[in-house]
Each structure stands twice: as structure tokens, then as C-alpha cells.
C-alpha angles and dihedrals in degrees: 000000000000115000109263098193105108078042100062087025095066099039091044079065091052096051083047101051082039095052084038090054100046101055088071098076097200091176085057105057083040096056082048094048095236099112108132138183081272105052086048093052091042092054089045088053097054095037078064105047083043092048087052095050094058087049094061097042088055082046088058096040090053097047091051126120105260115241142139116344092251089210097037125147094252090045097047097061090043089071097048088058090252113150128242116247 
């Protein structure tokens, strides 16, 4: 089994920027007319640090062992019990 650490590691920080993002609620403050230049630049902030964490997890995903296509076709109804023909 290859080791899937920088795998879950990265997408474990991009759950994270995206929770992180999230929780701002930018739409909220703007339907209640309180969105301020903070909030803006803290939104941009976090779009960015968001932004960079996807970055890193496609980083990850394309420096990845190839292997079998974990959703492919033939996999996929494997695991519905389906037999091979």
C-alpha cells in the first residue's frame, strides 16, 4: 500500500481553507448591508489561502504513482457486484 499522507494531508488543508472560508459568510453581511473593507480583505485573504491549498492538493494528485483509475468503469461495477465479462 503507497503511502497516502501527503494525499490526505493536503486535502485535510483544503477542507480546512474551504471551512475557514466559509464561516465568513460574506453573502450574509452583504444581504444585511454590513459588509465592510474588512470583511472584504478578510474574504480576500481567505479566497487566497483557499486558492493555495487547492493548489497544493492538484500538486499532490498530479505527482501521484499512476495506478488503477479508482472510479473506472470496470471498478465501479465491481463494486456493485456486477460480474466481469
Amino acid at each position: 500500500m503507497k503511502d497516502s499522507r501527503p494525499l490526505m494531508d493536503a486535502f485535510a488543508e483544503a477542507r480546512r481553507s474551504w471551512d475557514d472560508l466559509i464561516t465568513l459568510q460574506p453573502d450574509v453581511y452583504a444581504g444585511g448591508g454590513n459588509l465592510d473593507e474588512l470583511n472584504l480583505a478578510e474574504l480576500s485573504r481567505r479566497v487566497e489561502t483557499h486558492q493555495a491549498a487547492i493548489d497544493a492538493l492538484s500538486d499532490v494528485l498530479h505527482t501521484e504513482p499512476e495506478g488503477p483509475e479508482p472510479h473506472s468503469a470496470t471498478n465501479a461495477s465491481a463494486g456493485r457486484g456486477e460480474s466481469r465479462r
